[in-house]
KOLBA-732425 format. One record per residue (C-alpha): residue number from 1; x, y, z. Coordinates in steps of 0.25 Angstrom, whole numbers. Example, Ala and Ser with C-alpha at 12.3 -4.5 7.8 and 13.67 -1.06 7.14 Angstrom:
REM KOLBA-732425
+-----+-------+-------+-------+
|   i |    c1 |    c2 |    c3 |
+-----+-------+-------+-------+
|   1 |    49 |   -18 |    31 |
|   2 |    55 |    -4 |    29 |
+-----+-------+-------+-------+
This chain:
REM KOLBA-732425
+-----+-------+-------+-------+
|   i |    c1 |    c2 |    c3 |
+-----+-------+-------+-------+
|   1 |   222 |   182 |   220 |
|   2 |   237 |   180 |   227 |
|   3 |   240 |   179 |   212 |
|   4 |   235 |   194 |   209 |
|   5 |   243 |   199 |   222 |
|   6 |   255 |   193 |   220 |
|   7 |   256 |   198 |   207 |
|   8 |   252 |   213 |   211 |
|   9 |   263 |   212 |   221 |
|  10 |   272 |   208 |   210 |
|  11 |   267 |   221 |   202 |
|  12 |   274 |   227 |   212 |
|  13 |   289 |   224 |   212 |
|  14 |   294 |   234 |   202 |
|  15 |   291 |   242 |   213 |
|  16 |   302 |   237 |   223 |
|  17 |   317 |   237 |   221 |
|  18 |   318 |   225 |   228 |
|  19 |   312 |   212 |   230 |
|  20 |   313 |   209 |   243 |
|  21 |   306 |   221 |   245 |
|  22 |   295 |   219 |   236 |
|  23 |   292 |   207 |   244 |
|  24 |   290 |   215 |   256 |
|  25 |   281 |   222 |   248 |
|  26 |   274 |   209 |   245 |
|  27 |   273 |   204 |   259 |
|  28 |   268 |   217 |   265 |
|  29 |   255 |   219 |   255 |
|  30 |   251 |   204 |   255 |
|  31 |   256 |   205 |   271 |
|  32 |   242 |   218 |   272 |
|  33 |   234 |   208 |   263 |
|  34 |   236 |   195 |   273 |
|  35 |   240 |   198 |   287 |
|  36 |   229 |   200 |   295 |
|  37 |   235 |   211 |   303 |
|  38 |   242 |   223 |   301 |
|  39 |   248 |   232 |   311 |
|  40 |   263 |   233 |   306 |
|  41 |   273 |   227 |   298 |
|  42 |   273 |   216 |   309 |
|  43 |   261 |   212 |   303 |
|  44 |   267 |   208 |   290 |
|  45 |   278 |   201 |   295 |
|  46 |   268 |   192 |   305 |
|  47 |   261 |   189 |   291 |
|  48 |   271 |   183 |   283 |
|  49 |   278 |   177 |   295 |
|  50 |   291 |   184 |   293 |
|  51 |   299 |   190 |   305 |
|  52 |   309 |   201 |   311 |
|  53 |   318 |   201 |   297 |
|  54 |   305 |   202 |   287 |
|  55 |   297 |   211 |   297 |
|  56 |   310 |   220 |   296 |
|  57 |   310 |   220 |   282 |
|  58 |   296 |   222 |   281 |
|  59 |   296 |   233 |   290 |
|  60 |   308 |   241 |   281 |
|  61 |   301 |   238 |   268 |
|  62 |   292 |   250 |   270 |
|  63 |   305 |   259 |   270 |
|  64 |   310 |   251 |   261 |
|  65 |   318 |   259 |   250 |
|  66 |   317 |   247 |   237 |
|  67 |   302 |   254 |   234 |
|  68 |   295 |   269 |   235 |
|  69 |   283 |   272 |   238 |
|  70 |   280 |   278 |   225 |
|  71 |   284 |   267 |   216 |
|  72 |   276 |   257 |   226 |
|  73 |   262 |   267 |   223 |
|  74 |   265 |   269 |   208 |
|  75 |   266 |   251 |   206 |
|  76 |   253 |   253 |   217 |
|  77 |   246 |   261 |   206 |
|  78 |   249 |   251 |   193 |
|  79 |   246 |   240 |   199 |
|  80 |   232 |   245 |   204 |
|  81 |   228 |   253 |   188 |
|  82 |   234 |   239 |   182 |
|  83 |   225 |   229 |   187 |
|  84 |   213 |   238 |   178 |
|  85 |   204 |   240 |   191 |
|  86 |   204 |   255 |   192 |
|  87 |   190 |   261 |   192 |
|  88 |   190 |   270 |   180 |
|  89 |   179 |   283 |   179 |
|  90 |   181 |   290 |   165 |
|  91 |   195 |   284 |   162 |
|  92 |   201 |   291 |   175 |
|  93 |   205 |   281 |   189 |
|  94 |   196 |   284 |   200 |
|  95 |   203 |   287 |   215 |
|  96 |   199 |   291 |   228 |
|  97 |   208 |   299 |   238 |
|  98 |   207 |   301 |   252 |
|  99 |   215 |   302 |   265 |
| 100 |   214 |   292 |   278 |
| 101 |   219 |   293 |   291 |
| 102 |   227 |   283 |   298 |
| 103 |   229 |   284 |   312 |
| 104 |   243 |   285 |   318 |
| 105 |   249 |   284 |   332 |
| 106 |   264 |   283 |   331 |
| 107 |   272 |   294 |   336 |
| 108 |   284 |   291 |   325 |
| 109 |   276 |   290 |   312 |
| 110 |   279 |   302 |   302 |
| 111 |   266 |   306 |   296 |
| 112 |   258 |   306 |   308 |
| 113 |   248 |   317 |   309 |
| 114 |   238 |   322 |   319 |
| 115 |   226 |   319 |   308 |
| 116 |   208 |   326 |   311 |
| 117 |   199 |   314 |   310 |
| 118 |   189 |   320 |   299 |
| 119 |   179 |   305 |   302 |
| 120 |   165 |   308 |   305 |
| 121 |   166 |   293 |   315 |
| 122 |   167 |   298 |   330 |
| 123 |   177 |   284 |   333 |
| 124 |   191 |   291 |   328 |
| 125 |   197 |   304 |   334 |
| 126 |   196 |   317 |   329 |
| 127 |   212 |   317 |   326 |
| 128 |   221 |   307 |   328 |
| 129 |   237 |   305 |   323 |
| 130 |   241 |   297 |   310 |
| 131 |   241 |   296 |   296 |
| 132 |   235 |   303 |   285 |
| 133 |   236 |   295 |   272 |
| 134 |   229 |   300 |   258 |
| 135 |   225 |   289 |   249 |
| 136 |   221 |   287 |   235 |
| 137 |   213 |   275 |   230 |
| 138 |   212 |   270 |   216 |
| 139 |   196 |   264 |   214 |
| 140 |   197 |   250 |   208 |
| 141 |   186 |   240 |   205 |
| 142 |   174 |   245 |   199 |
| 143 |   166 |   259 |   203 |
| 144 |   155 |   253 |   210 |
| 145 |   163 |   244 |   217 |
| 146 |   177 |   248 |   219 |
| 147 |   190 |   249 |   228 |
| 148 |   199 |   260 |   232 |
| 149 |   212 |   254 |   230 |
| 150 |   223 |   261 |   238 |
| 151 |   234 |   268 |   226 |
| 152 |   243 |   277 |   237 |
| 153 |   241 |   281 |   251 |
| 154 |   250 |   292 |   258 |
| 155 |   252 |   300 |   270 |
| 156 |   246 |   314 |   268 |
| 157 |   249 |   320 |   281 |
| 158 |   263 |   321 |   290 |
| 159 |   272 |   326 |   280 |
| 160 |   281 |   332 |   291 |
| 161 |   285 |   320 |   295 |
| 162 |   294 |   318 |   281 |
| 163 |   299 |   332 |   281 |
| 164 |   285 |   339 |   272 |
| 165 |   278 |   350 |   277 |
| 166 |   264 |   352 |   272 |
| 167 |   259 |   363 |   280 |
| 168 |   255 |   355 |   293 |
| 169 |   241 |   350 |   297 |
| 170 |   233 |   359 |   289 |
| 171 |   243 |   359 |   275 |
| 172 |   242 |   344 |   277 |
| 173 |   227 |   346 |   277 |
| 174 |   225 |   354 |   264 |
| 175 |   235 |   344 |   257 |
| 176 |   229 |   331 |   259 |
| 177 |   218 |   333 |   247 |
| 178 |   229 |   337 |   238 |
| 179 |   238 |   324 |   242 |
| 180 |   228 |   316 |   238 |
| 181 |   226 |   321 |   222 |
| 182 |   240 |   320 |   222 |
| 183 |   242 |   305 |   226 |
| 184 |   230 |   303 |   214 |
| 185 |   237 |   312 |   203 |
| 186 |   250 |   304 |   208 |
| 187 |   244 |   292 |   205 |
| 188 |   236 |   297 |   192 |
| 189 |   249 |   302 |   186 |
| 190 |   257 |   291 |   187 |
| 191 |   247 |   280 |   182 |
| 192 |   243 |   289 |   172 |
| 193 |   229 |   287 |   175 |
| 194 |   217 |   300 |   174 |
| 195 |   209 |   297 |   190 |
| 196 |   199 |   302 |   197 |
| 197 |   201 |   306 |   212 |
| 198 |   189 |   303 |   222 |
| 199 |   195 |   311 |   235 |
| 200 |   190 |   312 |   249 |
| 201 |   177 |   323 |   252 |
| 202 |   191 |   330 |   260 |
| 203 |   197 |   333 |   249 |
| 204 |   189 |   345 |   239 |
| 205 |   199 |   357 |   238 |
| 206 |   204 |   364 |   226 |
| 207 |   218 |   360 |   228 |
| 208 |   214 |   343 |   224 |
| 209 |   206 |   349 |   212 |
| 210 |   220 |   357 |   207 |
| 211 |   229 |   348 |   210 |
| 212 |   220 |   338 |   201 |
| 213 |   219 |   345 |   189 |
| 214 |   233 |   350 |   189 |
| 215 |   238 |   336 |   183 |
| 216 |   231 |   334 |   169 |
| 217 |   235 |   320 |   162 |
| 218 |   241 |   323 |   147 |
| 219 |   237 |   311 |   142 |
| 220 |   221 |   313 |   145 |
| 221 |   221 |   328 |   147 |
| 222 |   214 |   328 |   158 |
| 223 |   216 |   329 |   174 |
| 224 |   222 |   318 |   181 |
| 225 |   214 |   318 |   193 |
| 226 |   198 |   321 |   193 |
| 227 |   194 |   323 |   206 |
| 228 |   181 |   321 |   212 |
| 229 |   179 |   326 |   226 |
| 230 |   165 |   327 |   235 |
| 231 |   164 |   343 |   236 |
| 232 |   163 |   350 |   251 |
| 233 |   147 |   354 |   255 |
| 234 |   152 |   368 |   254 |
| 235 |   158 |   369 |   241 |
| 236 |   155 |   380 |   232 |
| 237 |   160 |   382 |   217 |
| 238 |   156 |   390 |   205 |
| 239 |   152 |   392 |   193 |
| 240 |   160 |   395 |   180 |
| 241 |   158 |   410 |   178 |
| 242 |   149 |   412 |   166 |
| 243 |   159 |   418 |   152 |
| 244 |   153 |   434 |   151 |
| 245 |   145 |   437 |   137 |
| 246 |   149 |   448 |   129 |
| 247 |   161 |   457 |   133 |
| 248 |   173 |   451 |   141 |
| 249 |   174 |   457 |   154 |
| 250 |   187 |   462 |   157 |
| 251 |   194 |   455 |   167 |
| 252 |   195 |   439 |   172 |
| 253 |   183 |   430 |   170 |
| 254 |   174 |   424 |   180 |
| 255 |   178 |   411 |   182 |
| 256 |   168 |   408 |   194 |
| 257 |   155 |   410 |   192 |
| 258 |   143 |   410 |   202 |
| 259 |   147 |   402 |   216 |
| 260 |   139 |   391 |   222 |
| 261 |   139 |   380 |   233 |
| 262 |   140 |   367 |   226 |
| 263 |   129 |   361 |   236 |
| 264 |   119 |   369 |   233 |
| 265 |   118 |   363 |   219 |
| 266 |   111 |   351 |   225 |
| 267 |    97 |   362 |   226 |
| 268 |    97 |   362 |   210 |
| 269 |    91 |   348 |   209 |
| 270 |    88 |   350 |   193 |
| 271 |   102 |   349 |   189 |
| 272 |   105 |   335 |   196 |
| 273 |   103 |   323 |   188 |
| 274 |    99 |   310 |   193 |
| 275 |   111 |   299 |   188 |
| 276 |   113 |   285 |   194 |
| 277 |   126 |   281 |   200 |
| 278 |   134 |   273 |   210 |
| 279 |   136 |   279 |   223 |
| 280 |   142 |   271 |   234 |
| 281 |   141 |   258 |   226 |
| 282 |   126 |   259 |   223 |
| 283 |   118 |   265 |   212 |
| 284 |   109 |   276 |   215 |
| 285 |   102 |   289 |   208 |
| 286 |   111 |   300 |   210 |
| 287 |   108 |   316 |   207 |
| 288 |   119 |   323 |   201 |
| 289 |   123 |   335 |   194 |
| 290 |   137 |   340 |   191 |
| 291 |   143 |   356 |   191 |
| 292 |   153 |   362 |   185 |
| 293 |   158 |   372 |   195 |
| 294 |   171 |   381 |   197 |
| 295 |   177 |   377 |   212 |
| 296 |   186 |   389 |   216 |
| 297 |   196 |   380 |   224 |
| 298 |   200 |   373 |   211 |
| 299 |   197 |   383 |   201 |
| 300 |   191 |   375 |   192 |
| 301 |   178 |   369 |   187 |
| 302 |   174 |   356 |   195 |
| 303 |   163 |   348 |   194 |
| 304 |   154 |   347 |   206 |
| 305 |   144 |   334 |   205 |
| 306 |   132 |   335 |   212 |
| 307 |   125 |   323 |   217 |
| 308 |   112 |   320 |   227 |
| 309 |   115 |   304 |   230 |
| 310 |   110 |   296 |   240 |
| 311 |   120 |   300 |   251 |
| 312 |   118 |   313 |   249 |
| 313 |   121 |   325 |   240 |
| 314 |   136 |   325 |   236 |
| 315 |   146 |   336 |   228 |
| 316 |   159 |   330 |   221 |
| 317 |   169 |   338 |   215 |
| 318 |   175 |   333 |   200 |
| 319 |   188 |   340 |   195 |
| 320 |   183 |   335 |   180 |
| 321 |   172 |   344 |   176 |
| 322 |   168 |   333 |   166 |
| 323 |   167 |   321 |   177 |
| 324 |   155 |   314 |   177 |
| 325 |   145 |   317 |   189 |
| 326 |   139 |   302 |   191 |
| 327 |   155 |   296 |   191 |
| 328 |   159 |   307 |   200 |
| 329 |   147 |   303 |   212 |
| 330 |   151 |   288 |   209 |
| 331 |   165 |   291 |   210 |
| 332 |   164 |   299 |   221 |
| 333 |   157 |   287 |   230 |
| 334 |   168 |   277 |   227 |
| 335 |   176 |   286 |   239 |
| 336 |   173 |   278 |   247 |
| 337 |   181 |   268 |   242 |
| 338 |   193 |   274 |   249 |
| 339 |   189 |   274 |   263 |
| 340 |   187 |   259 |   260 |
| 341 |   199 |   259 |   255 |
| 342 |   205 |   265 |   269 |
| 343 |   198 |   256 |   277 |
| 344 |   204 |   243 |   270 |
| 345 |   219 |   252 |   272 |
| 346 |   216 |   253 |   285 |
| 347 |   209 |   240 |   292 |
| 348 |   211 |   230 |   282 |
| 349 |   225 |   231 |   275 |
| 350 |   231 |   240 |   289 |
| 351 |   240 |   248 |   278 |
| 352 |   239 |   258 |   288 |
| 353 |   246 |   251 |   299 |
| 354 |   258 |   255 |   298 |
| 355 |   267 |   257 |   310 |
| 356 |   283 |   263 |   304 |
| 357 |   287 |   274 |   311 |
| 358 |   300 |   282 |   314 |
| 359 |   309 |   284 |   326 |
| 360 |   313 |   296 |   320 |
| 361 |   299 |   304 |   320 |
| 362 |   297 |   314 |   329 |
| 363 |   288 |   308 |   339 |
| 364 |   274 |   314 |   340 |
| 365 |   261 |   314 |   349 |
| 366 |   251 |   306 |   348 |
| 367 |   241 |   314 |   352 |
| 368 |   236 |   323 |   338 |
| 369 |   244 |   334 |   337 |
| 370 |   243 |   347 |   325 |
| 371 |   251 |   341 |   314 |
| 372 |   259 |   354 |   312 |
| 373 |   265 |   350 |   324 |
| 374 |   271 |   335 |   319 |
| 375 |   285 |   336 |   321 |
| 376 |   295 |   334 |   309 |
| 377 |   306 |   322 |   309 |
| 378 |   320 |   328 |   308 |
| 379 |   327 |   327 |   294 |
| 380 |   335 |   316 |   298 |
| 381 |   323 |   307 |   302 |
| 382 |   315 |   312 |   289 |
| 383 |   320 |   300 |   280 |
| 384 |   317 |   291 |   290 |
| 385 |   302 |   297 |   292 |
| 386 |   300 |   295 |   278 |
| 387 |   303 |   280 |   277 |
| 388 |   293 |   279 |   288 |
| 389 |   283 |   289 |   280 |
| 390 |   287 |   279 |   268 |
| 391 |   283 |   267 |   277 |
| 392 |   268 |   271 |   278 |
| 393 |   267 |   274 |   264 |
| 394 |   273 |   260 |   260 |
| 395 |   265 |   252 |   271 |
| 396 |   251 |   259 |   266 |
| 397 |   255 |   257 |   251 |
| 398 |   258 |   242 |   254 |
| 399 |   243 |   242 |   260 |
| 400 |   238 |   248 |   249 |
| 401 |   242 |   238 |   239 |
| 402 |   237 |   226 |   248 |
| 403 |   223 |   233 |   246 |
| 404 |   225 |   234 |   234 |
| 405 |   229 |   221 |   229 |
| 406 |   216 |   216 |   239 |
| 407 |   207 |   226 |   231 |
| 408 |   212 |   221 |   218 |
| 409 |   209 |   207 |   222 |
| 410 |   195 |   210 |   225 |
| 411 |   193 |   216 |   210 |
| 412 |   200 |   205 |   203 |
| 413 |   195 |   192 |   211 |
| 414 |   184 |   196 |   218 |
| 415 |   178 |   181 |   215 |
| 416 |   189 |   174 |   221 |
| 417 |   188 |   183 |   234 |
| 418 |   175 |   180 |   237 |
| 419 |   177 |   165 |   234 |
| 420 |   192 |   164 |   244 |
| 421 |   182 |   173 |   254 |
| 422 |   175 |   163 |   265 |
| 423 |   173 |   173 |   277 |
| 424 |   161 |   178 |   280 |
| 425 |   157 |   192 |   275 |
| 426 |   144 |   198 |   280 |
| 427 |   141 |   207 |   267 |
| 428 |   150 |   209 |   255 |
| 429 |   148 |   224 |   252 |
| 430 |   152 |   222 |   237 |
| 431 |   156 |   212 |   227 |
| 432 |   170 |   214 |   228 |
| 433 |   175 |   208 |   240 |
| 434 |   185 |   220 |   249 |
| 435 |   197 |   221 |   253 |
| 436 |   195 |   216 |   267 |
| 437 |   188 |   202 |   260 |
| 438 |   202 |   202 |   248 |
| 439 |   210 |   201 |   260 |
| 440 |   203 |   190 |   267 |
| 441 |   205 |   181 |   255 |
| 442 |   219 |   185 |   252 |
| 443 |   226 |   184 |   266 |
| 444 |   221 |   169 |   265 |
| 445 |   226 |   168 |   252 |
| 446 |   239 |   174 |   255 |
| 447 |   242 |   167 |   269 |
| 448 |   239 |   154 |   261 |
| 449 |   248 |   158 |   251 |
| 450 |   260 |   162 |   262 |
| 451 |   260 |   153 |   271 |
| 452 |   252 |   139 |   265 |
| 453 |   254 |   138 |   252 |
| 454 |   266 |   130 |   248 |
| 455 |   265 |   136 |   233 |
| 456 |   266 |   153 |   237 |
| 457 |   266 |   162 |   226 |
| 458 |   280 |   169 |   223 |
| 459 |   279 |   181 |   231 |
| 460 |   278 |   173 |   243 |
| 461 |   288 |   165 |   239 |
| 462 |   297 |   177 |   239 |
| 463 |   293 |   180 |   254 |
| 464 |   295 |   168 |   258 |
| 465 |   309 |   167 |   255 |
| 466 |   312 |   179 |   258 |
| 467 |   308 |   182 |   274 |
| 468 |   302 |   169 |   276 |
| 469 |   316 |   162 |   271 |
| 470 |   309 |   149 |   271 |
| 471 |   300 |   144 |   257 |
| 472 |   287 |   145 |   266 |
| 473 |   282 |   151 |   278 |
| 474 |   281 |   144 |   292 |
| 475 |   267 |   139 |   294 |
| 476 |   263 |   135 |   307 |
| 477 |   265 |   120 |   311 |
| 478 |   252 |   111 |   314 |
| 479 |   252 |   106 |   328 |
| 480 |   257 |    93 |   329 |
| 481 |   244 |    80 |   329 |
| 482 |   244 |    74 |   341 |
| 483 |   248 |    59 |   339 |
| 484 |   238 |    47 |   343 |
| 485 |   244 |    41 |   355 |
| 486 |   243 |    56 |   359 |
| 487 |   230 |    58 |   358 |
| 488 |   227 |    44 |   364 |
| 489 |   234 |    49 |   375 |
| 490 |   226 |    61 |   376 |
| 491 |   239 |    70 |   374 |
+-----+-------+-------+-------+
């Protein structure tokens, strides 16, 4: 298993100038996979046992101008389509998108807003300042049982802090579902791939559904992006307008015919078909019935899917009218996946914990505040503001591949994780062990492997040398034995 990671991290050099900085790179992922804590860059240097001269240069590696962020997501991206894990639905990638907030109290750190906390649990307050970072997840591993793996996470809120304008708290707003279709059709574009984007119930609005079919692949002829979004309660749509016999009347054709809610549907039982699918990683009977219907917002046909399941009654919206109904419910309920993939972010890996901030920053209050009102850095303190903003982009990316790399490790060694894996579990909730159970096994792997083994693998090698400045680490010195005329003497 330290093989396989070693040889990912190696996958990744092309992407660095240099090699001492490509080792930084190296300490700091392995560093989010073994320390037991982290709160700060502090944490890294604690774990490899380095001090002030590597925590220095581990602190200005994330401004660090031997990489870009760009080139780190596009190596991020080949690495995780070349080990042939992607979850395929006819012949297109399947991703999830979705936005999370992280809180944030620093009065310095550009990007801060004053962000509405839209959970339904009474135990987190209604706003609160921080961060608001859109994701997109690539779903590896199989469809019954899969993972969100993390592909690019970025700020989506703040942009006045580095000199943007978007239109303040409401343009912020209406451009957040947009961003997201754009990080997928980035990603689509450059790999090449035809994918299918599984967004957040947040996010139906005719702009997404534009922006998705204005990018047509050549080489398939086809949209790039298919998306598939759970429709609002109140939607309505129409259908096509019926083509006049005889005589053409003079003047445009219809092109909306009669109007209707898409939840009444639901009352014409006949037209439901009962199918079996996966929903929520068990098999049930489903009722499903698909429409092909006119949405005005978009201005063009959309397929509504209809389905009664044992959660309840649910509406998705598909941008290809020819997707199939049954794959779109089972797609649709792997969503989930990327709030799982948040929570291992968050609490397992910490890539949120990030602490850089600048001196330059206007200072603001900690108390939430109308985000038209966050004061803008002054021209000469905007290059500055945006290494920071760089910083936090680079720490979460750095995050991201750790989980990554833990997720991978689950797919491709699933045996020898439950085999290394001695600590109680109460239930395992699936076969493949999760990130959190990955991680237990590898932090013993990897602490045995820095700081025991006489025989480390090459990467470690390089470390050592390099900001250790001895062959091996210092281990800790066994207590001196007590002699026998000591103990006799009851010394």
């Amino acid at each position: 298993m330290l093989t396989y990671i070693y040889k990912a991290l190696y996958s990744f050099r092309e992407a660095f100038s240099r090699n001492s900085t490509w080792l930084l790179f190296c300490m700091i992922v392995l560093g989010f996979m073994g320390a037991d804590e982290i709160i700060g860059i502090s944490s890294f240097a604690r774990f490899w046992g380095i001090r002030e001269n590597g925590y220095h240069a581990l602190l200005s590696f994330f401004r660090s101008s031997a990489f870009s962020l760009e080139g780190l997501t596009f190596f991020r991206g080949s690495f995780v389509l070349a080990q042939n894990e992607t979850v395929r639905v006819q012949g297109r990638a399947v991703m999830l998108g979705d936005h999370t907030f992280v809180p944030k109290d620093g009065r310095r750190m550009p990007g801060v807003v004053t962000i509405k906390q839209e959970s339904e649990t009474q135990t987190k307050p209604s706003r609160f300042r921080g961060h608001c970072r859109g994701a997109v997840g690539l779903l590896t591993g199989s469809l019954t049982a899969p993972f969100a793996t993390p592909l690019t996470l970025q700020l989506h809120q703040g942009f006045i802090h580095v000199g943007q304008k978007p239109g303040g708290e409401e343009g912020d707003r209406l451009t957040m579902g947009p961003r997201i279709v754009h990080m997928a059709l980035e990603f689509a574009v450059r790999h090449g791939i035809l994918c299918v984007l599984v967004p957040d119930a947040y996010f139906p609005g005719g702009a997404l559904f534009i922006m998705a079919a204005s990018v047509w692949s050549v080489e398939f002829r086809k949209p790039v992006i298919t998306l598939i979004i759970k429709a609002k309660k109140n939607c309505k749509a129409c259908f096509p307008a019926e083509k006049p016999e005889g005589k053409r009347p003079v003047g445009r054709p219809r092109k909306y015919g009669q109007e209707v809610k898409v939840a009444e549907l639901f009352d014409y039982g006949h037209l439901f078909t009962a199918v079996r699918c996966c929903v929520c990683g068990k098999a049930e009977e489903v009722s499903i019935a698909a429409f092909d219907l006119i949405w005005k917002p978009s201005g063009s046909l959309i397929r509504f899917v209809l389905a009664v399941t044992s959660y309840g009654p649910i509406v998705l919206m598909c941008s290809d009218p020819n997707q199939d109904p049954r794959t779109a419910i089972e797609l649709y309920c792997t969503r989930i996946r990327v709030e799982v993939m948040f929570d291992i972010l968050r609490n397992l890996i910490c890539a949120f914990s990030y602490r850089f901030w600048s001196k330059l920053m206007p200072r603001h209050s900690r108390r939430p505040k109308k985000n038209r009102d966050l004061k803008e850095p002054s021209s000469e303190a905007l290059p500055s503001v945006r290494l920071c903003w760089d910083a936090y982009e680079r720490f979460v990316m750095l995050g991201a591949i750790a989980q990554g790399l833990l997720q991978m490790i689950s797919l491709r060694f699933r045996t020898s994780v439950w085999d290394h894996f001695d600590i109680f579990i109460r239930t395992r909730s699936r076969v493949l062990p999760s990130e959190r159970t990955v991680r237990n096994v590898i932090t013993r792997l990897l602490i045995t492997d820095i700081f025991l083994s006489s025989a480390p693998g090459a990467i470690i090698r390089e470390i050592r040398t390099r900001y250790s400045g001895k062959k091996s680490f210092p281990r800790y010195a066994d207590p001196p034995e007590k002699s026998d005329d000591r103990m006799a003497a009851g010394q």
